[in-house]
N, C-alpha and C positions, 0 to 999 in steps of 0.2 A: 530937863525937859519940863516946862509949866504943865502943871495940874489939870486938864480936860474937866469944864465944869459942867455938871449932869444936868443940865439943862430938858435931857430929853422927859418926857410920859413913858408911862409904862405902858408895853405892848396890850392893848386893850384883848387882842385875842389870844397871848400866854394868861390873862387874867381870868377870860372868861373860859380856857381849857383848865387852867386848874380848878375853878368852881366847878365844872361838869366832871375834872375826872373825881374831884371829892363825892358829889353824889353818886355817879357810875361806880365806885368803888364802894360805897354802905347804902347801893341798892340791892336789896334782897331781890329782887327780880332776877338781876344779873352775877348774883351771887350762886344761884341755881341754876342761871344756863351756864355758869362756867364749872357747876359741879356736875352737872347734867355730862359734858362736853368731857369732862377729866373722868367722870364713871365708864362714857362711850371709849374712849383712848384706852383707858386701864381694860377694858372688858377686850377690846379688839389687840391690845398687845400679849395681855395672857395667857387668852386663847388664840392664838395664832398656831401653835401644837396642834389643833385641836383638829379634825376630819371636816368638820364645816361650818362656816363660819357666824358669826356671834348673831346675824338678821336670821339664820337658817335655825340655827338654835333658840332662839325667840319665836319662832314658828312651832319648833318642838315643843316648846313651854307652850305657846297656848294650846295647841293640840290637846296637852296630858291634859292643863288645865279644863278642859270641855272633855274631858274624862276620853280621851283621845279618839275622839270621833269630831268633823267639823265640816262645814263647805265652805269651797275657796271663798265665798265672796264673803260667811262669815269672819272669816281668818283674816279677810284682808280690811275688814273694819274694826276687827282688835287690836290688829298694827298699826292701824291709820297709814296704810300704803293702799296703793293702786293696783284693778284686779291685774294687771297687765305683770305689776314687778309680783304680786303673790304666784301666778299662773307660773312664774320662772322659779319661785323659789319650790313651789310643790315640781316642778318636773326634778330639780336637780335633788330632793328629796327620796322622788318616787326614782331616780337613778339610781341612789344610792339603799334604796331599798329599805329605808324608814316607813316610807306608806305605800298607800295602793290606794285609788280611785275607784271606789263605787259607784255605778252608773244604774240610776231607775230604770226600772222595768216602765214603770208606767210613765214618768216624764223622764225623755234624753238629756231634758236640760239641768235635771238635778244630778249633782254630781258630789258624793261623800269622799272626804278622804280621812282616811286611819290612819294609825299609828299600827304599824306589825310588831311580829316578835323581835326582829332586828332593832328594829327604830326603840323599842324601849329597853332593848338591851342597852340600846346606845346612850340613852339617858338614865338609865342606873348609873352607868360606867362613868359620863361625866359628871354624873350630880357630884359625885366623891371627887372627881379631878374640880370642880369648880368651886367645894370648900375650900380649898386650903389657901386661893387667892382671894375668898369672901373674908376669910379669919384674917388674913394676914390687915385687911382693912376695918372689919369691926371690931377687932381686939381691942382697940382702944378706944372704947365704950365699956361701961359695964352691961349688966346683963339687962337692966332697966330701962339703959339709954338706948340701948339696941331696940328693945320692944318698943320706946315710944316713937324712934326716928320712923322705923314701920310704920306704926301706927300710922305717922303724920306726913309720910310719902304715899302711904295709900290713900289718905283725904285731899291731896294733893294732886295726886294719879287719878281720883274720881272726879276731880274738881273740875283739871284737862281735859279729862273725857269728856264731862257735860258740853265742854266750851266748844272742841273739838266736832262733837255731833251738828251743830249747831251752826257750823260754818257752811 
């Protein structure tokens, strides 16, 4: 059978998909949402054990962090969710008996919620269950690298925020 002579071009859009996946690939941009996206995964597969779920436990962290007192609409602009999904995540909270809703005497509209003795029992209890899937993933850092990753996800995390308010 005669030799088929290559006469043809190269597919201009395999050319210009490999150019793009090369950038795409040693975009730091995108190297963060895909680490972002694999911490969300690893954090919701781990915890899947766990009594409630890893947005509800992000709730609890900020609580303790606000030395566990907060109002929904604060809560709901340190998640950067909407008051509507935070108002479900404090009722399924307040179900389960982590808080309670404080309502002003003097204005109806203000509305606190705590953290009870339950709800921080709950979080001693898993602070310990949430090491051993942290370690299994920081271990391979030293003690250094751990402290400056922190470091530069927190300047990272404030950076967001600013941008974040701002929208």
């Amino acid at each position: 059978m005669p030799k088929k002579k290559s006469t043809e071009l190269a597919d201009p859009i395999s050319e210009e998909l490999k150019k793009i996946s090369e950038q795409v690939r040693e975009g730091n941009f995108w190297v963060c949402v895909n680490f972002a996206d694999t911490i969300s995964r690893y954090c919701e597969i781990t915890m899947k054990t766990d009594d409630i779920s890893p947005l509800h436990a992000i709730a609890m962290w900020h609580l303790v962090c606000a030395r566990g007192t907060s109002t929904p609409t604060r809560l709901a602009e340190k998640m950067f969710r909407s008051k509507h999904s935070v108002t479900k995540i404090v009722d399924n909270l307040e179900t389960e008996g982590f808080i309670v809703r404080d309502f002003s005497n003097r204005d109806r509209r203000v509305t606190q919620i705590r953290i009870t003795p339950a709800g921080l029992q709950y979080i001693k209890e898993n602070q310990n269950k949430a090491a051993k899937p942290a370690r299994q993933v920081m271990d391979c850092l030293d003690a250094d690298q751990q402290k400056t990753l922190l470091d530069l996800m927190k300047i990272m995390k404030d950076r967001m925020t600013d941008i974040l308010e701002k929208l």
